[in-house]
N, C-alpha and C positions, 0 to 999 in steps of 0.2 A: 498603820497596817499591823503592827507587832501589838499596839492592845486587842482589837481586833479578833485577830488571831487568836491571844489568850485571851481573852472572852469565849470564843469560838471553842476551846478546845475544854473551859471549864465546863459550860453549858452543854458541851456531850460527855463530861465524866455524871453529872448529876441533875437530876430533873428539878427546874422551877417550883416555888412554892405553889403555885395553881396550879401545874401540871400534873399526871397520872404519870405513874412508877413506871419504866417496863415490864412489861412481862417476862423471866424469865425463859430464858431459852430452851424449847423441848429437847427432850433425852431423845439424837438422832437413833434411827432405827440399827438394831442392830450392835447398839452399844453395850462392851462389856467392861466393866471397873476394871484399871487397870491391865489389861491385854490391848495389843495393837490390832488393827484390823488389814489383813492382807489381800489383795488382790486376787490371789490363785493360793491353788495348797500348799500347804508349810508341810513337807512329808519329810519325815526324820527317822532315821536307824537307832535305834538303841541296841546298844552289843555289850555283850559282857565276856570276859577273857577267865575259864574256868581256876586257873593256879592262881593269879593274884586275887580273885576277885576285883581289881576294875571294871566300872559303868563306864559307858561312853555314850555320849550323844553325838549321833555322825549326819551330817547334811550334806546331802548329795548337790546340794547347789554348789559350796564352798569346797567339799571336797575332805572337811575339815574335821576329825574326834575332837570332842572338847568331853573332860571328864565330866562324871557326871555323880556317881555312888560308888561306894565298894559294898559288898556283899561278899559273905562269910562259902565260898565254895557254889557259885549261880550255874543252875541244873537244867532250867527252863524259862521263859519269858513269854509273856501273854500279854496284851494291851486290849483299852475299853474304847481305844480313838485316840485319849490323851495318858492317860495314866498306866505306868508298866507296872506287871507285877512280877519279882525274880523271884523264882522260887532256890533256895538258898541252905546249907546245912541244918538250920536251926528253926526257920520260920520263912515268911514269903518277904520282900521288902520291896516299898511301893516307891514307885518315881513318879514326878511332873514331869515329862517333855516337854511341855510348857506349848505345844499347838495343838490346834484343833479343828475339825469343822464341826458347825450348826448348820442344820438344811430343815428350812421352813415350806418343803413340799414341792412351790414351784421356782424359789431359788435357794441356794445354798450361802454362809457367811464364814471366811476363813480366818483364825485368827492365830496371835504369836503371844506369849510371855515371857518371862526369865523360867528358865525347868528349876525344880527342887528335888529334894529328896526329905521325902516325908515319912520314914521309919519304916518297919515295923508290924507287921500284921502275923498272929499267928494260924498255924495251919501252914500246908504246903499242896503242890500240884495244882493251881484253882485254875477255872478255865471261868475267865469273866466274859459277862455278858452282860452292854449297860445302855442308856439310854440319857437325856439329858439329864434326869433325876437324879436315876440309881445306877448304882452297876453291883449287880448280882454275881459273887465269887464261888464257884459249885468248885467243891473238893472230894476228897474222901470223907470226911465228916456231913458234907451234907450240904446246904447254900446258905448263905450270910449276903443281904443285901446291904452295899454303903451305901450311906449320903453322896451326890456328887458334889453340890454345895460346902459340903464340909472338907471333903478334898480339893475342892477348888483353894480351901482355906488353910490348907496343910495337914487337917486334921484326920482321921479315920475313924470311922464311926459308922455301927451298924443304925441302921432303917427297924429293924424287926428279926425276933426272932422266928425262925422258921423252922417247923418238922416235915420235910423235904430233902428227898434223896439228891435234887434239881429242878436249879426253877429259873426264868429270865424274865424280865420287865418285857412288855408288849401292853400297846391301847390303854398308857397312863395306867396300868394296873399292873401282878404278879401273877404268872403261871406256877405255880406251884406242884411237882409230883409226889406224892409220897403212896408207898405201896399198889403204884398201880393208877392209882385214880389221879386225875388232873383237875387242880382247885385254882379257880379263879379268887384271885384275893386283892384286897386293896393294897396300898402302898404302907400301911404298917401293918400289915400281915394277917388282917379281919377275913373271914372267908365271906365269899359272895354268893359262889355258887360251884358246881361241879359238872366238867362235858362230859357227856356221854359215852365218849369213844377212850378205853382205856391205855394205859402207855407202861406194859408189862417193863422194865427193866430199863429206865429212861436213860437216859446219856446224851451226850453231843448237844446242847443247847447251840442255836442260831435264830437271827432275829436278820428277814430277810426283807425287801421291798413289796413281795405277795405272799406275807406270811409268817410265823414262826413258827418254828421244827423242833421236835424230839425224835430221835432213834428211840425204836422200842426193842424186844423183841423182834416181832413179827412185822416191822416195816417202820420207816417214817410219820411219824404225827404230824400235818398239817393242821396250826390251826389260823384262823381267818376272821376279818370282820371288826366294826367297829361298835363298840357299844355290847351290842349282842355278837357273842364267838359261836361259830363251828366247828366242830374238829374233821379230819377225816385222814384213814388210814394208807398209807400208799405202799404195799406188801412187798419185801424184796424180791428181784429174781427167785423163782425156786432154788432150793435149798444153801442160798448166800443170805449175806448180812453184813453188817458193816462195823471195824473195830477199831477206837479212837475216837477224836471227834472230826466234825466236819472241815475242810480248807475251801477256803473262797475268799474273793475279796469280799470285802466288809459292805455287809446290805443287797448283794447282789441275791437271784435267787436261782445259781447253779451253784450244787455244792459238791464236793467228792470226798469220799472217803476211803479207807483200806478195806479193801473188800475182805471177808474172813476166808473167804477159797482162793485168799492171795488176789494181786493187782489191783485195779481200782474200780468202785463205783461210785458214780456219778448220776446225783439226783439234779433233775429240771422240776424245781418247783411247779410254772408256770403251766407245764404238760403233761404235771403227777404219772412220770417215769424215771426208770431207772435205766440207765446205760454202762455195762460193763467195760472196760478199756483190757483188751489184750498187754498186758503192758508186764515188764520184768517186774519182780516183786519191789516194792518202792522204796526209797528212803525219806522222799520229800515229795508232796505234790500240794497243789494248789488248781481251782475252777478264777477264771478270771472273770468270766461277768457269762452276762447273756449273749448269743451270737458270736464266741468267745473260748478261744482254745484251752483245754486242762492241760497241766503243765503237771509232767511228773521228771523225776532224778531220781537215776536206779545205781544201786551201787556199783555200775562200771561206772559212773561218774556220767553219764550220758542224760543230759536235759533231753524230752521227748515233748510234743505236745499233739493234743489229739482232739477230733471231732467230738464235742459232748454229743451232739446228735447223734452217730454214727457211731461213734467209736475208731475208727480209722485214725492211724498215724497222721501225722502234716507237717511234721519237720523234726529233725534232730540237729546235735551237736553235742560234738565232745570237749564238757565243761569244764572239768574238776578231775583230781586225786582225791578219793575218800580212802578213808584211811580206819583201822579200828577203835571205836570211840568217839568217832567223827559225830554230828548231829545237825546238819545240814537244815537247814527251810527254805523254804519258798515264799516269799512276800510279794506281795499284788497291789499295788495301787492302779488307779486309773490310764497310765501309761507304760509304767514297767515295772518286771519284776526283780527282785533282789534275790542275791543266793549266798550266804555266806559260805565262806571254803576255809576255814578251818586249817586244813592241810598247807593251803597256799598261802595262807596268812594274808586272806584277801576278802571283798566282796564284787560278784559279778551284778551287773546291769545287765540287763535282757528286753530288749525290745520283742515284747509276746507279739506282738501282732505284725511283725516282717521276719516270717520265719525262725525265729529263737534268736534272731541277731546280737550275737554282742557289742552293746553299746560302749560300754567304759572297764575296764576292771581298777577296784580301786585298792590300792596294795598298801597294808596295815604293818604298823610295825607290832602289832599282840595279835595273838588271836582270837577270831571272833567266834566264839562258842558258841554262844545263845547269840539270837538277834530277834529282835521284830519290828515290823514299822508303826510309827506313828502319825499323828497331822488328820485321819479319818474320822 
């Protein structure tokens, strides 16, 4: 029985002189070199503590900062899904989070890696917008499209130079604005063609599930469509507008912004309107989806949240001590949102959708200055 056996066991390491080779095993779907594949979302904090300059990677799972960077004085934090950008004394400096999701339309793929910190980038203030490809970084200077491929690799590396004041990846291509007009360009920055409808004083880039948006002047840019775009304009309230950029959760397509007559407005993609929110002048707000409460903090420290439809209140609670120099956010994933407190040397957990409920507070020993989420 023991030859047998090892008979048995050589004859499955190696195919017979007559026999046919195996075929190698196909690359299961969904597969990415070197990343794990998760089951649900890997959503992670990145916080930075303005005096040391400490990065942290924080997971609401474990409960647990693990460092992550330092950075020279970190001002502000913006994320593409996976990749942060701090903006910093000197220049911006890019992290791995190391999670992410891919959503292939009618299902989604979540994944995990080891995070890094990848240097480096010059320029400051960028408000990224990205896509599996790219992720377009609009600053004061103008937009610079990276590689994501090559960030995936450590490296940074622009895609195309660009003469655009602001521009976001949409339908495997570049929206591009410069002076007003809106140029559809390839992915190294060839121009294709030009829409119709102009985007006087562009700002706010979002890239939404029916759509992607510029603030203009004179309203919203909707633009739409596969292959062939349309654009069309969605006019503010009379004599309002909107300053900053857009908060929402990532892909959704309710957005809000600071309204310039103070409080907030809140655009519905889907209904091309605009809905004002009576609400104290804000510190932090955030649109959480469709069908889906705006969530503002006003400098009494009070979390509010309101009917995008309506506009009407729906629940409060008194969250926080802000303090002067405080900079507070609002972070939104699929089930809850984040608030870091600064003051309290803490970050709250909020269940948006059972009246502002405080789920957890998670009590830091630094404080979390900047914060944004990642894992989207």
């Amino acid at each position: 029985m023991a030859a047998l056996s090892g008979c048995a066991l050589l004859a499955g390491c190696s195919a017979g002189a007559d026999e046919p080779a195996a075929e190698p095993s196909p690359t299961p779907h969904g597969y990415v070199e070197g990343a794990e594949e998760a089951a649900e979302a890997q959503w992670r904090l990145v916080i930075a503590e303005a005096s040391t300059g400490d990065v942290y990677l924080f997971d609401p799972v474990t409960e647990e900062p693990a460092a992550l960077a330092r950075v020279d004085a970190p001002q502000q934090a913006a994320s593409d899904g996976r990749f942060v950008y701090l903006t910093g004394a000197t220049g911006t400096h890019v992290v791995d989070s190391g999670v992410w999701t891919v959503d292939h339309g009618d299902h989604v793929h979540y994944y995990k890696t080891d995070p890094s910190d990848l240097g480096e980038l010059d320029g400051t203030g960028f408000a990224p917008v990205g896509d599996p490809a790219v992720t377009v970084m609009n600053g004061a200077d103008g937009a610079m499209p990276l590689d994501r491929a090559a960030l995936e690799a450590g490296e940074i590396e622009p895609t195309a130079d660009l003469t655009a004041e602001v521009a976001l990846p949409y339908d495997k291509r570049l929206l591009a604005v410069a002076d007003g007009a809106v140029q559809v360009l390839g992915r190294d920055g060839t121009a294709e063609t030009e829409l119709a409808e102009p985007c006087a004083g562009a700002r706010s880039p979002a890239v939404t599930s029916r759509g992607a948006v510029f603030a203009c002047d004179d309203g919203a840019l909707l633009i739409t469509g596969e292959g062939e775009l349309t654009a069309e304009k969605i006019p503010y309230p009379e004599g309002d507008g909107v300053e900053g950029g857009f908060h929402h959760r990532p892909g959704t397509p309710v957005l809000a912004a600071r309204a310039a007559s103070g409080g907030v407005l809140v655009l519905d993609v889907k209904a091309r309107q605009w809905t004002a929110l009576d609400t104290p002048e804000p510190v932090a707000l955030a649109a959480t989806g469709e069908d889906a409460p705006v969530l503002v903090l006003a400098q009494d420290g009070v979390l509010r949240s309101y009917d995008p439809a309506t506009g009407g209140e729906l629940a409060q609670t008194e969250l926080m001590q802000i303090s002067e120099g405080d900079t507070p956010t609002i972070q939104v994933d699929t089930a809850r949102a984040y608030v870091n407190d600064p003051t309290g040397t803490a970050v709250h957990e909020i269940d948006y959708r059972d009246d502002l409920r405080l789920a957890r507070t998670f009590d830091l020993d630094f404080r979390p200055d900047t914060m944004v989420e990642t894992g989207w």
